[in-house]
C-alpha positions in Angstrom: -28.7 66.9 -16.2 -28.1 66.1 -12.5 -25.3 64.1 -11.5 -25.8 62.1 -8.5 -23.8 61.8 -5.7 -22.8 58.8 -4.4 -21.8 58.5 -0.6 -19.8 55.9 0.3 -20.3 53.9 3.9 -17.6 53.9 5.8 -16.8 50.9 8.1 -18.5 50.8 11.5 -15.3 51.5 13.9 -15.2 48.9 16.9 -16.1 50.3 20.3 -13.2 51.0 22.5 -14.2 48.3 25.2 -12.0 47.6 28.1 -11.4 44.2 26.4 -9.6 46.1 23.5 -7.5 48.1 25.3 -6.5 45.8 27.9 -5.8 43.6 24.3 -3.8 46.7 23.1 -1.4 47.0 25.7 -0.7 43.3 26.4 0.2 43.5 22.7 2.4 46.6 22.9 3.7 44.9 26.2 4.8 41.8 24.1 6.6 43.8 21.8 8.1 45.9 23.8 11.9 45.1 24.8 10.8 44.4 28.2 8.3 41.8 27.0 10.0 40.2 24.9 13.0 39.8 27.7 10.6 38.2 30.0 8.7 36.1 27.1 12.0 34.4 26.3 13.3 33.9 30.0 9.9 32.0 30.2 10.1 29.7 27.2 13.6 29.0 28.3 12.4 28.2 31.4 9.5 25.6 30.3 11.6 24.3 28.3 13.9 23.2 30.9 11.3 21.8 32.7 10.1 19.9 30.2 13.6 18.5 29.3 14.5 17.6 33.4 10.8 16.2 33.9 10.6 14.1 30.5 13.8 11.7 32.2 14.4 9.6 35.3 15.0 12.5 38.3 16.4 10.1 41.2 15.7 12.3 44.4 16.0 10.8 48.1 14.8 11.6 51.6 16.9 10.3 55.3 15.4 10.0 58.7 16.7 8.7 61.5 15.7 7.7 64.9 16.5 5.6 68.1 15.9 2.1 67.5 16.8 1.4 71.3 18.5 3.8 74.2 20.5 2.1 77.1 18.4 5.2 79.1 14.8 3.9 79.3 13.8 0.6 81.1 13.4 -1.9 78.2 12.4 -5.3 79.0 13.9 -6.7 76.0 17.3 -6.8 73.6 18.7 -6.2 69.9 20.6 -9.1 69.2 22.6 -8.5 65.4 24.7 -11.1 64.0 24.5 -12.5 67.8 25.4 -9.6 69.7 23.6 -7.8 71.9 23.4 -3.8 71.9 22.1 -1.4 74.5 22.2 1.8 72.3 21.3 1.7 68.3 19.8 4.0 66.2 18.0 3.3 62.7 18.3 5.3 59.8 15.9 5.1 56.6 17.1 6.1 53.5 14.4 6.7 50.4 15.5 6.4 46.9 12.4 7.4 44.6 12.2 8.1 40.4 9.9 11.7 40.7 10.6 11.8 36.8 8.0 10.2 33.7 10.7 7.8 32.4 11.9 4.8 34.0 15.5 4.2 35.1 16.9 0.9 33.9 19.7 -0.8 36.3 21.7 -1.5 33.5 22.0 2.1 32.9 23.2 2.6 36.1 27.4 2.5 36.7 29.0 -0.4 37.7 30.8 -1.2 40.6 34.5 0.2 40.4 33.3 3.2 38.6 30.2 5.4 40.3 27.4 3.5 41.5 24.5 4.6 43.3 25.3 3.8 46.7 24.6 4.8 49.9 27.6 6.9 51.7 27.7 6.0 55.5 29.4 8.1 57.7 32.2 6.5 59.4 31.8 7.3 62.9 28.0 6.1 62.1 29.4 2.8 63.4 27.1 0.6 61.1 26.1 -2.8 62.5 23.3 -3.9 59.8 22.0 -2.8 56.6 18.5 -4.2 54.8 15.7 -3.4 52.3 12.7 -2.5 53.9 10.3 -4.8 52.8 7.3 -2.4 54.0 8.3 0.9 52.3 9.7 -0.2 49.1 7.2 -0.8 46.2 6.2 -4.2 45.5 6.7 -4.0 42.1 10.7 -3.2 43.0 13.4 -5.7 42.7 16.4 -4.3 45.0 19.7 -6.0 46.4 22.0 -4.2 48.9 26.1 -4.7 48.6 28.4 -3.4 51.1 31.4 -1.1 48.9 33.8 0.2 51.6 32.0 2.8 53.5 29.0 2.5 51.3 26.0 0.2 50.4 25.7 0.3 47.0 22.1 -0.6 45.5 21.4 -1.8 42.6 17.7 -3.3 41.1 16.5 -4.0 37.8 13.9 -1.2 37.3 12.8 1.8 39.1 9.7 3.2 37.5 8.1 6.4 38.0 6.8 7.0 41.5 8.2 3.8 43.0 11.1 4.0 46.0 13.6 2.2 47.3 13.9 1.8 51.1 17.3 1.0 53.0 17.1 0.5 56.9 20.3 1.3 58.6 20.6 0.2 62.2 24.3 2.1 63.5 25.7 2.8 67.1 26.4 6.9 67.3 23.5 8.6 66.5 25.2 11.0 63.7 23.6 12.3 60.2 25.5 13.3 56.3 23.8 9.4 55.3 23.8 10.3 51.7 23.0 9.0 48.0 25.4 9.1 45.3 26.0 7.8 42.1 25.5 8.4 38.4 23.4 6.6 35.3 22.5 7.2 31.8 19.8 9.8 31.2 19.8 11.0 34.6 21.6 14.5 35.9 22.5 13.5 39.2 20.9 12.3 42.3 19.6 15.1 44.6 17.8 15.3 47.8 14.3 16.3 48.8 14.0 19.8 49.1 12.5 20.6 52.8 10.0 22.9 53.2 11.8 25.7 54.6 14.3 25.3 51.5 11.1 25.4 48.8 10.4 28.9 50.9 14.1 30.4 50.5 14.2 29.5 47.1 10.6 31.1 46.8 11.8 34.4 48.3 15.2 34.2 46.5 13.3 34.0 43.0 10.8 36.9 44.3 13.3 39.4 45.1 15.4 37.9 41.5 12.2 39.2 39.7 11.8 42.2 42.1 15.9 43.6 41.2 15.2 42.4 37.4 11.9 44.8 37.1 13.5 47.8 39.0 16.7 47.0 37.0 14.5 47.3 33.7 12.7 50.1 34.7 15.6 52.2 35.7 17.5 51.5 32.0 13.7 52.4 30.2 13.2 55.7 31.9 17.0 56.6 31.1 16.5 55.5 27.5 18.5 52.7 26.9 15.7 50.5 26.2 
């Protein structure tokens, strides 16, 4: 009698598509010590965004011009507090919450302690001070308080994406107007980044990730990785 043989199938390999192997080496990539480096520095960094973005971040812009120069031909005078001036310039400061959570005024430090306030430069010469009506958000309720060489502001919200706006009318037509001040939940008060900063800071994180590749390179051809 015969015995019959049986042949087993074997599986059907798949096709070695570019899809797999572009699949296979983004996996050994992620496993690799490099990739795994650079997978951690970027959950670190997320994170970190989350954590700044997910509270009150209290950011604020200055500009300045001349209100009214002694060297053109006016037809008309700046009278403050009943005195006239020939020469004044007016300053705008913008206070604005660019986080998702709102910053309550009771969370803000009292007077005596660190307040946000406006520092005035003293050779600013500083003849009047005022919210500006027009630029500050409706929904905003702001008071102005003059602290030694600062104005010191204080309101009883700021929400996300509303602003604070202080006019500044001084004599010498100088800049370093500045906010300080601290509050609960917030890290600090910073100022707008310009333009031509966001482009430094571009490059400087270009060539940071530039030296950290050659870096890592140089140690994986060597062995040490």
């Amino acid at each position: 009698m015969k015995r019959t043989r049986v042949l087993k199938a074997r599986p059907l390999r798949p096709k070695n598509t570019p899809v797999k192997k572009f699949l296979t080496k983004l996996w050994h990539f992620s496993i690799s010590n490099v990739g795994a480096f650079i997978i951690g520095i970027s959950a670190l960094l997320i994170g970190l965004y989350q954590y700044y973005v997910n509270r009150p971040i209290i950011e604020y812009d200055t500009f300045t011009h001349s209100f009214i120069s002694s060297q053109n031909n006016n037809r008309f005078k700046v009278l403050v507090d009943g005195k006239a001036y020939d020469n004044l310039y007016q300053t705008v400061v913008l206070l604005e919450n660019n986080g998702q959570q709102p910053l309550a005024g009771s969370d803000v430090s009292k007077i005596g302690h660190d307040p946000i306030r406006i520092i005035v430069p003293q050779n600013a010469e500083m003849v009047h001070f005022t919210i500006d009506r027009t630029l500050t958000t409706p929904s905003v309720s702001a008071r102005l308080k003059s602290y030694h060489n600062s104005i010191v502001i204080t309101f009883d919200f700021l929400n996300p994406s509303t602003q604070i706006a202080v006019t500044i009318l001084h004599v010498r037509p100088v800049k370093g107007f500045k906010v300080v001040g601290s509050a609960l939940g917030i890290n600090g008060i910073h100022h707008v980044l310009t333009d031509r900063q966001w482009l430094y800071i571009a490059i400087a994180l270009m060539a940071g990730i530039y030296l950290l590749t050659l870096i890592l390179g140089v140690l994986d051809r060597k062995g040490y990785l």
